[in-house]
TORTOR-317524 format. One record per residue (C-alpha): residue number from 1; residue in three letters; z negated, y, x negated. Coordinates in steps of 0.2 Angstrom, whole numbers. Each point is the difference from the previous one (the first is absolute). Layout:
<node NUM, ALA, <Z, Y, X>>
...
END
This chain:
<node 1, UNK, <0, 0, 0>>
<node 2, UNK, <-6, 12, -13>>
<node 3, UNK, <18, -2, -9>>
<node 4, UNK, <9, 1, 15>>
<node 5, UNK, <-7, 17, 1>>
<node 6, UNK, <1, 3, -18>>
<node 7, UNK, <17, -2, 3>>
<node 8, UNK, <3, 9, 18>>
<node 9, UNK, <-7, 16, -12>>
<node 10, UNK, <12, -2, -13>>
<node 11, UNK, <13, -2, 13>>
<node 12, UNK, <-2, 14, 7>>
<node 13, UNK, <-5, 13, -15>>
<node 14, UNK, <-19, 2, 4>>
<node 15, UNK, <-15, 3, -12>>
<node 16, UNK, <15, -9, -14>>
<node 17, UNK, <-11, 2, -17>>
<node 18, UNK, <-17, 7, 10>>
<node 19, UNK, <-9, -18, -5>>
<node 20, UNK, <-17, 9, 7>>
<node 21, UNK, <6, 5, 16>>
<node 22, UNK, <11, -16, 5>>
<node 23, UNK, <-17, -9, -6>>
<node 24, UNK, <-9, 9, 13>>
<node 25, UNK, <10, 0, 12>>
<node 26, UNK, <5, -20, -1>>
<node 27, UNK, <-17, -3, 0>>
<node 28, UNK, <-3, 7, 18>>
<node 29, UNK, <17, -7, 6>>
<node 30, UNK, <15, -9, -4>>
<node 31, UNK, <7, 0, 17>>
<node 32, UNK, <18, 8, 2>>
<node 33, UNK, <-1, 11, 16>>
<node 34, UNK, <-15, 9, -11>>
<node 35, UNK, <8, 3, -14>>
<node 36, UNK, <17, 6, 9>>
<node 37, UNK, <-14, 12, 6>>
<node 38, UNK, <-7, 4, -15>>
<node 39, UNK, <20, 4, -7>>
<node 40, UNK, <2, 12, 13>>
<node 41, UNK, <-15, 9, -2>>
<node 42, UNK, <5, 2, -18>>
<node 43, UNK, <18, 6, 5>>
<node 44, UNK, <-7, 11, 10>>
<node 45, UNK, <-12, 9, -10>>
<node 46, UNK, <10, 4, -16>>
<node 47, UNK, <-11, 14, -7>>
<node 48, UNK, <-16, -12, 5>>
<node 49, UNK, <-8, -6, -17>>
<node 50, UNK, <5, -20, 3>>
<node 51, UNK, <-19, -3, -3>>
<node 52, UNK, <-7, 9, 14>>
<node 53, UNK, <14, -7, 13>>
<node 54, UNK, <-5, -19, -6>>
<node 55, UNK, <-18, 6, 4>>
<node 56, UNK, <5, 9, 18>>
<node 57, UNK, <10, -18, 2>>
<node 58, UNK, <-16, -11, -5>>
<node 59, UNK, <-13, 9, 8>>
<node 60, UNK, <10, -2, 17>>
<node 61, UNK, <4, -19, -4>>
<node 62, UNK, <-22, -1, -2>>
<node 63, UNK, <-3, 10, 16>>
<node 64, UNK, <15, -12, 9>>
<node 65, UNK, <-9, -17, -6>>
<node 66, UNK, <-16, 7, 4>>
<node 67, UNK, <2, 2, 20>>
<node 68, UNK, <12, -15, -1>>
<node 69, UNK, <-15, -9, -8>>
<node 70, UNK, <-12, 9, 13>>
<node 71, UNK, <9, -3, 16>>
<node 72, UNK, <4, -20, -5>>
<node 73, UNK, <-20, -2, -2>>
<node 74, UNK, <-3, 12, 16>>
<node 75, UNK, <8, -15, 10>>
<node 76, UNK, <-14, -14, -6>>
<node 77, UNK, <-12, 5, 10>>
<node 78, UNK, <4, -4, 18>>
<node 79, UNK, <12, -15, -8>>
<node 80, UNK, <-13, -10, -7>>
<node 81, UNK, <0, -14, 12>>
<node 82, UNK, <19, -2, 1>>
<node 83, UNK, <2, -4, -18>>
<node 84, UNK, <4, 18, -8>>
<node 85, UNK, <-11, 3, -13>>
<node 86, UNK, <9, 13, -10>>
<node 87, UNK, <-17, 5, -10>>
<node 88, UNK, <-2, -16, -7>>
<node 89, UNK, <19, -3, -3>>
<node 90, UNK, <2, 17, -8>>
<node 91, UNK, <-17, -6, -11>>
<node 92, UNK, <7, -18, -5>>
<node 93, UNK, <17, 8, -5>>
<node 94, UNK, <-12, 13, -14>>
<node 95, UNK, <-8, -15, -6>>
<node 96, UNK, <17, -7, -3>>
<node 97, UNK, <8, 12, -8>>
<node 98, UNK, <8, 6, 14>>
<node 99, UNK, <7, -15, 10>>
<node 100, UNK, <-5, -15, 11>>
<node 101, UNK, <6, -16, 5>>
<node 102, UNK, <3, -2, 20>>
<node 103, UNK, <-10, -16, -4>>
<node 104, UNK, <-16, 8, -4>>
<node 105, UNK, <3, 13, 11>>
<node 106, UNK, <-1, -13, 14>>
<node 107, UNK, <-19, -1, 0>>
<node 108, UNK, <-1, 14, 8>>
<node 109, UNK, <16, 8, 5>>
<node 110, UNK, <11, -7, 13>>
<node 111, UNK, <16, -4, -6>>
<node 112, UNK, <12, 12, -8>>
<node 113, UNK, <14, -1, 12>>
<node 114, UNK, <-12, 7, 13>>
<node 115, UNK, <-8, 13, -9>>
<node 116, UNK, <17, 6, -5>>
<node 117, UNK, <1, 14, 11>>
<node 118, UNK, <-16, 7, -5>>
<node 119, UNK, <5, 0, -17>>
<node 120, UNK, <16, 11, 2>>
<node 121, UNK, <-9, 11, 10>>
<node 122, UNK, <-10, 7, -15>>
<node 123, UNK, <9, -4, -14>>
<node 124, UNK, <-14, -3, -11>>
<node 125, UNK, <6, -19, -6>>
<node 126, UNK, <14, -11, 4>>
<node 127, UNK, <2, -18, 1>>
<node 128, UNK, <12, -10, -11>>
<node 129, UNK, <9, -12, 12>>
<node 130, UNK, <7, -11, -15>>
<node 131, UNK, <-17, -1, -12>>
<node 132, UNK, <-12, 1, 18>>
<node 133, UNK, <-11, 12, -8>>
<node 134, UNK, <-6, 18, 5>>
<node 135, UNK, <3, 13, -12>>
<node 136, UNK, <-5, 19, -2>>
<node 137, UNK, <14, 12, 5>>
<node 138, UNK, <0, 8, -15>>
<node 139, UNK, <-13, 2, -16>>
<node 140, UNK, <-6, 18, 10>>
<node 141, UNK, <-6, -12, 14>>
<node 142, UNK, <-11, -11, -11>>
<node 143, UNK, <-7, 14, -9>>
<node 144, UNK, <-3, 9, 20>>
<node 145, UNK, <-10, -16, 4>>
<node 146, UNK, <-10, -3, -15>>
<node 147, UNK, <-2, 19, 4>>
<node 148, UNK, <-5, -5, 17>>
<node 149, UNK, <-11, -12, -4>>
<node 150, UNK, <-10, 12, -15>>
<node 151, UNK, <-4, 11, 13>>
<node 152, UNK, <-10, -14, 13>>
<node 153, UNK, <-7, -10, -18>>
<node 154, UNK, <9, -13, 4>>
<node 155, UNK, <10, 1, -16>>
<node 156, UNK, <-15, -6, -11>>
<node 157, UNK, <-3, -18, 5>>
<node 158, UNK, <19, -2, -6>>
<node 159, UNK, <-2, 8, -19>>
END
């Protein structure tokens, strides 16, 4: 994925020899619809130093992930009983570095197929039909959920 994205950068003329920036920014996401985003905002701020439009683009990719992150975990509560514990999901991804099998997930998730629908809504994390695994979005959602879970202390049992 990363030299995918590597790649749709050099394609397309963006932070070419900026190793700092392309770092920071592949390091969020390496998804394409971002980073044709982040091209255009650089196209269209030519007298903008390059620096402060990759931290305008990353700061907004944070916020993003953030509520994604939020609203997915907002849905826990009254789901509970019907097999959508997004909390816990979101927590056993962390713990694996971002990712978890539908297998494990089964213990306390319905299956994926069903919970589909919830997952699109928010955005937060996808599903992988071909490996059957939940995934973060992107790295800016991982970083929103250990974020999230800082916050409530429910980080600590994990480190």
């Amino acid at each position: 994925m990363r030299d995918e994205a590597s790649a749709y950068l050099d394609l397309n003329k963006v932070l070419v020899g900026e190793n700092t920036l392309r770092k920071a920014v592949l390091d969020v996401t390496t998804r394409q619809g971002d980073l044709f985003d982040l091209s255009r905002m650089l196209l269209a701020a030519p007298g903008t130093p390059r620096e402060a439009v990759v931290r305008e683009f990353l700061t907004a990719k944070h916020a993003q992930a953030q509520s994604r992150v939020a609203n997915l975990l907002a849905l826990d509560f009254p789901a509970k009983e019907k097999g959508l514990h997004f909390r816990r999901l979101l927590t056993d991804m962390v713990k694996n570095g971002g990712k978890l099998s539908e297998k494990k997930a089964l213990e306390y998730m319905r299956p994926a197929i069903e919970v589909l629908h919830s997952i699109k809504q928010h955005h937060a994390i996808v599903f992988d039909i071909t490996m059957r695994e939940y995934r973060f979005n992107t790295a800016a959602d991982m970083i929103a959920a250990i974020i999230q879970f800082a916050a409530h202390d429910e980080l600590f049992q994990y480190l």
